[in-house]
DRENSE-404516 format. One record per residue (C-alpha): x, y, z. Coordinates in steps of 0.2 Angstrom, whole numbers, padded with zeros to 4 digits, always signed. Example, Ala and Ser with C-alpha at 12.3 -4.5 7.8 and 13.67 -1.06 7.14 Angstrom:
// DRENSE-404516
+0062-0022+0039
+0068-0005+0036
//
This chain:
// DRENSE-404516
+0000+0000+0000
+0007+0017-0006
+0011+0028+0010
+0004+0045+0014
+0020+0054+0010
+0023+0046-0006
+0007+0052-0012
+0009+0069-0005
+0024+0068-0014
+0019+0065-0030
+0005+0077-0031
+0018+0091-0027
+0031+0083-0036
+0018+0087-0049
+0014+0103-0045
+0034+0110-0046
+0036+0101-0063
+0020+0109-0070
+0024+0126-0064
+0042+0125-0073
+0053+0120-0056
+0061+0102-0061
+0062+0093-0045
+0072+0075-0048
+0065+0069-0030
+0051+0077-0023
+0052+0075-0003
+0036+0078+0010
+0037+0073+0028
+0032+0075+0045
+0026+0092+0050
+0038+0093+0065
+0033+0108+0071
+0014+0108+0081
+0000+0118+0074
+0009+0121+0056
-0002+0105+0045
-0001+0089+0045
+0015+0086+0034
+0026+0099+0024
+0039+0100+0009
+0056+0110+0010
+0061+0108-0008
+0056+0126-0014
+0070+0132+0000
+0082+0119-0010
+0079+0125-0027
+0078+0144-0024
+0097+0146-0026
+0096+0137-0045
+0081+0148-0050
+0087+0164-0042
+0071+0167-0034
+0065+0169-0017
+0058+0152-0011
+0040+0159-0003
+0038+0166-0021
+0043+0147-0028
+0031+0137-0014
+0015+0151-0019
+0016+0144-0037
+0018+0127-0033
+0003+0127-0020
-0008+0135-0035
-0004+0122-0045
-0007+0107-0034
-0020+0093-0046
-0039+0091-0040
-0034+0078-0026
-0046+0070-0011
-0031+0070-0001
-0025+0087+0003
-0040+0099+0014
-0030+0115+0013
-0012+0119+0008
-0003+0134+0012
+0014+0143+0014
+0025+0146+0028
+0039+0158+0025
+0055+0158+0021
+0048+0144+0008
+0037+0130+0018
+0023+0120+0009
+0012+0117+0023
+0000+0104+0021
-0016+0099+0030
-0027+0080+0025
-0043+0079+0022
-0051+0068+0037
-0062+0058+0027
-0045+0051+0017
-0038+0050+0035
-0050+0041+0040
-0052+0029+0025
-0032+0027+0023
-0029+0020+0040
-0044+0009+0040
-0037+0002+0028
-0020+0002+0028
-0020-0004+0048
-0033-0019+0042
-0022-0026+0031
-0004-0022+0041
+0007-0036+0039
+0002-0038+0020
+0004-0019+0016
+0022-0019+0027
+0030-0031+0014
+0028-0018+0002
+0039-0006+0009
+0055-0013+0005
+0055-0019-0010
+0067-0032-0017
+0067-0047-0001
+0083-0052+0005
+0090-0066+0012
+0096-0060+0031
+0107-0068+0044
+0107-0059+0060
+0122-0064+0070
+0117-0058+0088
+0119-0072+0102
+0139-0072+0104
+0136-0083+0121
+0151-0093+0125
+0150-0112+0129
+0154-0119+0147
+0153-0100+0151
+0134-0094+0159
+0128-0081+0152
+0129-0062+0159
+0124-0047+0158
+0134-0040+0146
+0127-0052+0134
+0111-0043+0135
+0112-0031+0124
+0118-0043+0109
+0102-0053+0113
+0088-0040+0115
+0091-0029+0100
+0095-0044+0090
+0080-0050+0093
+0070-0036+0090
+0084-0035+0072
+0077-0051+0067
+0057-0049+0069
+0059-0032+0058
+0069-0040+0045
+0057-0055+0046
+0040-0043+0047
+0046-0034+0032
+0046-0049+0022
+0063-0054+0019
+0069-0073+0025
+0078-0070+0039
+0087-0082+0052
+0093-0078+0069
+0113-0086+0072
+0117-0089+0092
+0137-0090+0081
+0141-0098+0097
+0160-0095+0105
+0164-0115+0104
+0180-0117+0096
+0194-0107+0103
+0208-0106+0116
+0195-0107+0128
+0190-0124+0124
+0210-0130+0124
+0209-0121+0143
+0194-0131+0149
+0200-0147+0142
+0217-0145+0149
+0208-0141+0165
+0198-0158+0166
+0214-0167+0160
+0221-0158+0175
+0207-0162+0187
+0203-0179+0181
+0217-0187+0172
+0209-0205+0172
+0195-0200+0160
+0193-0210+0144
+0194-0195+0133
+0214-0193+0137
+0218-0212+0134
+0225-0209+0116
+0225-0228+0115
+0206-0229+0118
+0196-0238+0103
+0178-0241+0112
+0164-0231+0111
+0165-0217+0125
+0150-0213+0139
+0135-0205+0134
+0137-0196+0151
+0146-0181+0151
+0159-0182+0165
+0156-0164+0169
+0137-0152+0173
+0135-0134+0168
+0138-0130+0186
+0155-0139+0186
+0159-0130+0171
+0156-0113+0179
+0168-0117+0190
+0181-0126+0178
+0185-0111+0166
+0188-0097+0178
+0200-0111+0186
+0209-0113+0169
+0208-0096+0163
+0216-0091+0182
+0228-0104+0181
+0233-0100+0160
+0240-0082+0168
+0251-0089+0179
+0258-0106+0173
+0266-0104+0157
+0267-0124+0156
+0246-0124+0156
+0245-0111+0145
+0257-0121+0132
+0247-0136+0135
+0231-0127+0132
+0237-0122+0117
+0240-0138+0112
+0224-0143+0116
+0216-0129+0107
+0227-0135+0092
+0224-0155+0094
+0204-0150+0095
+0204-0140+0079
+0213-0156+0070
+0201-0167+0075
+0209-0177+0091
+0194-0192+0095
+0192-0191+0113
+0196-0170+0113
+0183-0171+0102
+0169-0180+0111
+0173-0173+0128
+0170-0157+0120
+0155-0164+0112
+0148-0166+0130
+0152-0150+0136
+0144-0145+0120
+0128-0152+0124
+0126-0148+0143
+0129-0129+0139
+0118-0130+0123
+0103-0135+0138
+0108-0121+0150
+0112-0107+0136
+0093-0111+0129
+0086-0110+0144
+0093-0093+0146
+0088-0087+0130
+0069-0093+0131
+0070-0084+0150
+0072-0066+0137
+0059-0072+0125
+0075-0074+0113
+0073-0088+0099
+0085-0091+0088
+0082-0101+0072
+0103-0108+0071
+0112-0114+0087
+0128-0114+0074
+0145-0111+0082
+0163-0106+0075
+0168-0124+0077
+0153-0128+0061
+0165-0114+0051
+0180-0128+0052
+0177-0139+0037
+0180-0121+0026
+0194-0114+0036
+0209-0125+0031
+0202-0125+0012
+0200-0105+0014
+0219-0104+0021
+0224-0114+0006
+0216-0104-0003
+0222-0086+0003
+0238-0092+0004
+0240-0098-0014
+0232-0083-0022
+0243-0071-0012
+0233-0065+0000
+0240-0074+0017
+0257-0071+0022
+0269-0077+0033
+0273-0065+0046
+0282-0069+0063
+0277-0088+0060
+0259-0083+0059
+0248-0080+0043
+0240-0065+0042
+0229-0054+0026
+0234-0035+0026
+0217-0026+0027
+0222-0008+0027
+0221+0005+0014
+0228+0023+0011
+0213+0033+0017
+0212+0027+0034
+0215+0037+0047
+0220+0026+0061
+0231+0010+0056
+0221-0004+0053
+0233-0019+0057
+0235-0036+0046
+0220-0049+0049
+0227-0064+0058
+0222-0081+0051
+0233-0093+0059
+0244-0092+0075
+0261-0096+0078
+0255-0111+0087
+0247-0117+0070
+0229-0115+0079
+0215-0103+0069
+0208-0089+0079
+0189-0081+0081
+0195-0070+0068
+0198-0086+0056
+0182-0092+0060
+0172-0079+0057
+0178-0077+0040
+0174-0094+0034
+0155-0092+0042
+0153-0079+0027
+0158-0094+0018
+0147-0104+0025
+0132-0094+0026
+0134-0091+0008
+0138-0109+0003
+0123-0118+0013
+0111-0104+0018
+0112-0091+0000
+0114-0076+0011
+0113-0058+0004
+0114-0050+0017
+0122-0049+0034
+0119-0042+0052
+0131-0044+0067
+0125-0036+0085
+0142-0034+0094
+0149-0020+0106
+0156-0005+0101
+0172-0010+0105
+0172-0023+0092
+0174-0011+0077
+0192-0016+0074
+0188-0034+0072
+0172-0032+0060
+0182-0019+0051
+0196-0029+0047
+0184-0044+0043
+0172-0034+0030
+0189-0029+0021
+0197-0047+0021
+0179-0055+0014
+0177-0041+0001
+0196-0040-0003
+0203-0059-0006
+0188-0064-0019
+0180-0077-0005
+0164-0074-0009
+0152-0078-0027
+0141-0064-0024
+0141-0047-0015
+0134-0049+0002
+0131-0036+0012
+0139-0035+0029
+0132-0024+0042
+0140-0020+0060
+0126-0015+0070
+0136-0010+0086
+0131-0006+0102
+0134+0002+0119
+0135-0005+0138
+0123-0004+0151
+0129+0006+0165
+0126+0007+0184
+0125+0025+0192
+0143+0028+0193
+0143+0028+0173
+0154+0011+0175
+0146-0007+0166
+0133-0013+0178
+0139-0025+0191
+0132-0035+0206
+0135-0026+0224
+0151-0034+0226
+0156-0028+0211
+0160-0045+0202
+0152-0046+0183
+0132-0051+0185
+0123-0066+0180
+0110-0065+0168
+0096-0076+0175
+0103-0064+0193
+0099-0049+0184
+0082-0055+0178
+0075-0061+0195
+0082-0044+0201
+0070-0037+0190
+0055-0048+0193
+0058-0045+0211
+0055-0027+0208
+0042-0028+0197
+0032-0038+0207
+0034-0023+0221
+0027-0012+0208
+0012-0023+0205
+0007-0025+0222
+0009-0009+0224
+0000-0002+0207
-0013-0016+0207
-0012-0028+0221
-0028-0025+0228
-0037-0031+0211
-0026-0048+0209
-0023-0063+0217
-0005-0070+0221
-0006-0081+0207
-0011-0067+0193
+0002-0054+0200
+0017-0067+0200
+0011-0069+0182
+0009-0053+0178
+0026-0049+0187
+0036-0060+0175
+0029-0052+0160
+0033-0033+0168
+0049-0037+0174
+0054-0042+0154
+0046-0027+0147
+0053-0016+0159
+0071-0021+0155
+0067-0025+0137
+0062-0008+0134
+0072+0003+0145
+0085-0006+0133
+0078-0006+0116
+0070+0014+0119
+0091+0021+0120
+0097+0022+0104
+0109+0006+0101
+0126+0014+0102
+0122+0025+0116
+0126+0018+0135
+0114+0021+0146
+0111+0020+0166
+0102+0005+0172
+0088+0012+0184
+0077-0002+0192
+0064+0010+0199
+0061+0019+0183
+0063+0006+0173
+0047-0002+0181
+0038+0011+0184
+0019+0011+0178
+0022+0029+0174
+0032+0039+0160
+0043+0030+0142
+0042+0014+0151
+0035-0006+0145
+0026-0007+0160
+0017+0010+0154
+0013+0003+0138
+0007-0014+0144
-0005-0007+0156
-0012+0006+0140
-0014-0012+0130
-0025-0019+0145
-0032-0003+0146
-0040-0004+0129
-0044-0023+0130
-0055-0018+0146
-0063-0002+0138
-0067-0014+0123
-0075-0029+0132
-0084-0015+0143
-0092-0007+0129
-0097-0026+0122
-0099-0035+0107
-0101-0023+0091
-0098-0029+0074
-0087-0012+0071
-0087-0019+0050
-0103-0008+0050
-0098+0007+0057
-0084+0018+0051
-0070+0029+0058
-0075+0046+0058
-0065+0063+0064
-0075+0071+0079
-0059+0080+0088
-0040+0083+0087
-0038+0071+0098
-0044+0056+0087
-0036+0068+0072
-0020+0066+0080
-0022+0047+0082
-0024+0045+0066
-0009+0055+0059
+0001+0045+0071
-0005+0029+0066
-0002+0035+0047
+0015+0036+0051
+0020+0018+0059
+0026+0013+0040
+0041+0027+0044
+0047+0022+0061
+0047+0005+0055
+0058+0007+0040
+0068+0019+0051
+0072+0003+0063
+0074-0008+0049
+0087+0003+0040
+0097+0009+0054
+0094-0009+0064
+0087+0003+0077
+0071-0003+0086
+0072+0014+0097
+0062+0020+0085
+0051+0009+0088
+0051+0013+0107
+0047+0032+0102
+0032+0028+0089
+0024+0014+0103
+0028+0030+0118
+0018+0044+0107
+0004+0033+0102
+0002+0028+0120
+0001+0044+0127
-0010+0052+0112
-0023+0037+0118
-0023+0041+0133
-0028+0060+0132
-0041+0054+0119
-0049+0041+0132
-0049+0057+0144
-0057+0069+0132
-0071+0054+0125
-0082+0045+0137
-0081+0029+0125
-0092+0017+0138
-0105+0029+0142
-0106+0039+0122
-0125+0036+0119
-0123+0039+0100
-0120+0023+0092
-0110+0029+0077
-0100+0039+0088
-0095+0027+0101
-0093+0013+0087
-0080+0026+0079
-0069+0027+0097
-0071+0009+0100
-0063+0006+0081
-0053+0019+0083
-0047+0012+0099
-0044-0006+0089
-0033+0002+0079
-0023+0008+0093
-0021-0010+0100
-0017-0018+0084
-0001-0008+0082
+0004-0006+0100
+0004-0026+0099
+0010-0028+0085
+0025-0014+0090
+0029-0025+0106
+0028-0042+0097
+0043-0035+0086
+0053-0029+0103
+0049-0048+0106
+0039-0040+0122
+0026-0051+0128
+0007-0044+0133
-0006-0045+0145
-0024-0046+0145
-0025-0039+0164
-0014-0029+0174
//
């Protein structure tokens, strides 16, 4: 479905070309100032210059010489040069009726050509739990993934778990250390191994802050985990099955995580499923002059005479003859080209992973890897920060457990309940409904700050019922859902939405506009946008349910148009926090 500020567009694109002003784009927007029309164009400012003429004399014409149209009700210029332009409320009316009852199909016209998207956002690390500072990566990515997906393109969700490194050499050396007898370390061992793992995810919470200790003190671990590392990536049969079993108790733990975030993701791949292209891709790089030897390890200069900063040589091998993160990451292109026909690329990582996706971009776009252009997107991030402007960490100061972070949460929220609406619930409804506030609460407090901005964690404002917060926007959805069963059944198909204040008025405009705020998310992989359109719509409802008496409106027609209206509202403010993979309530 064409958008309003398309066809604004062309009917003043129009108007310039008729009136002699040759516009190659005509641009209308969002009137951003209150009180000046609904939307307005700024071209004739732009132009004035190339037609020496004074842009209120340029916009005068070009208002005169708008088509006959059922769109615009008035139009009118705003010196030094703005076309100011007001809709007709029956349009209105009649354009988001229709556009909002037939939303997810007239979405997947926005984009255009559909795409094949990975979005690579989990980044948890096996036989490590997760932590807080995985929650960013996990929330926005989530929220990346059901745009891309809402919009039409096929898009998958990658955990691209940490699997295959150093860290795996330090946990086996670790168990060997702890637990020599094992099976796994008898290299004469033929037999089939246990279908046991030797080790739980609580032992291994323990075990790699042991071995990563213990690899900074004792250079002889160290060299032995290097080994490891090495003896893994080469295919060692009992290396490999222990790390199978680690594999497979963490895979439980890290899912169980996830789902806690209503976080899904549609690939539970690792860096160790890039290793069957890695040693082919090395070959490869090396014999077309790409990889080099340099301090015995191989490496793919990146850099190129307009950076500013030095962009050191991508490392593809170490010295030890082990690959590196780096390594894998580049054959996952491969692989997601290879097996999944990929165009186009997301990764959700920190800020201060820049270096790294820079230098991997260049080396996949550089050394001819790939068959077709995919594009690769870094979609960084900032931290989330206590008070004291420093990472967010427990009380004792050590680095915070995810699943700790979310009962702290669901602890508050439930306060907040009780306190907002205990009096209407029983114990069982407000610990239900406290689960579902405590993740909107810290959902959106995330997702509403632009993604590379840090921001300040604040448990009380976070779950406040009041001001930009989830909690506000769930209770304005159960709001509505109770003003609609109030009013009772009405088959609203017979009745139509009508304009009879500026408070509906200004509904409507909003509501026109979801199309823009969800392309703006889509394009910048920022669903703070998101945040902002769900936050305004939320508070225009809520002075229109003040100014209308919906449940007692004795005219039918008029009361049919709120209630429909009111639909509408719900309809997007659902549909906004199903794509901020927010759950809703029915009761509050």
């Amino acid at each position: 479905m064409e958008t309003i500020t398309n066809k604004l567009s062309k009917l003043i694109g129009e108007a310039f070309n008729k009136t002699g002003y040759v516009l190659n784009d005509c641009k209308v927007v969002k009137c951003v100032i209150e009180g000046y029309g609904d939307f307005q164009c700024n071209d004739a400012m732009q132009i004035a210059k190339q037609y020496k003429k004074a842009p209120f004399l340029i916009a005068e014409e070009v208002v005169k010489n708008i088509p006959s149209n059922n769109i615009i009700e008035n139009c009118y210029v705003v010196k030094p040069g703005f076309i100011n332009i007001v809709i007709n409320n029956q349009f209105l009316c009649e354009y988001v009726s229709s556009y909002i009852e037939n939303l997810d199909e007239n979405v997947k016209d926005l984009t255009g050509v559909k795409k094949n998207i990975i979005v690579d956002y989990g980044g948890a690390n096996v036989a490590k739990p997760l932590h807080i500072g995985h929650l960013r990566s996990a929330i926005i990515g989530e929220s990346v993934k059901r745009i891309c997906a809402y919009l039409g393109n096929k898009t998958l969700g990658d955990v691209h778990l940490g699997d295959w490194g150093l860290q795996m050499g330090m946990i086996i050396s670790e168990i060997k250390l702890q637990k020599p007898d094992l099976v796994y370390f008898d290299d004469s061992y033929t037999g089939e191994y246990p279908s046991e793992s030797p080790v739980t995810i609580e032992d291994l919470s323990v075990i790699y802050p042991t071995a990563s200790s213990r690899a900074k003190s004792d250079e002889n671990f160290m060299n032995e985990a290097r080994k490891a590392t090495f003896e893994l990536q080469n295919g060692k049969r009992g290396y490999r099955e222990l790390w199978k079993k680690f594999m497979e108790v963490s895979l439980v733990d890290l899912k169980k995580n996830y789902e806690a975030l209503n976080v899904h993701f549609d690939l539970w791949l690792g860096e160790s499923d890039a290793n069957k292209y890695c040693w082919d891709m090395i070959e490869k790089l090396k014999k077309d002059g790409f990889a080099y030897e340099s301090e015995g390890a191989y490496v793919v200069d990146v850099s190129n005479d307009q950076d500013k900063v030095e962009i050191p040589p991508f490392m593809l091998v170490k010295t030890d003859g082990s690959i590196l993160y780096s390594t894998t990451d580049l054959a996952t292109i491969i692989l997601r080209e290879k097996e999944y026909d990929v165009d186009k690329i997301i990764y959700l990582a920190d800020n201060r992973q820049s270096l790294h996706f820079t230098q991997l971009f260049r080396c996949a776009q550089k050394t001819n890897l790939l068959t077709k252009n995919i594009e690769l997107n870094f979609a960084s991030f900032g931290t989330m920060n206590g008070k004291d402007g420093k990472p967010y960490k427990t009380r004792d100061g050590g680095v915070m457990k995810l699943s700790n972070l979310i009962d702290e949460v669901t602890q508050k929220a439930l306060e907040k309940v009780k306190v907002a609406r205990g009096q209407n619930l029983t114990d069982e409804e407000m610990l239900n409904i406290s689960d579902v506030v405590a993740l909107a609460s810290l959902k959106f407090a995330d997702l509403s700050n632009y993604r590379t901005k840090d921001y300040v964690f604040d448990l009380d404002k976070f779950c406040s019922f009041e001001g930009k917060t989830g909690p506000y926007i769930l209770y304005t959805i159960t709001r509505i859902k109770s003003l609609l069963k109030k009013c009772g059944e009405k088959n609203l198909d017979n009745f139509n939405c009508n304009v009879y204040s500026t408070a509906e008025r200004d509904i409507l405009i909003h509501l026109s506009q979801f199309d823009s705020y969800l392309m703006a998310s889509y394009n910048d992989f920022a669903p703070s946008y998101l945040c902002d359109y769900v936050y305004n719509l939320a508070n225009l409802f809520s002075a229109f349910y003040s100014q209308c008496n919906i449940s007692k409106e004795q005219d039918e027609t008029k009361q049919a148009s709120w209630m429909k209206l009111s639909n509408y509202c719900l309809t997007i403010l659902e549909k906004v926090l199903d794509l901020l993979a927010i759950k809703t309530l029915d009761k509050m």
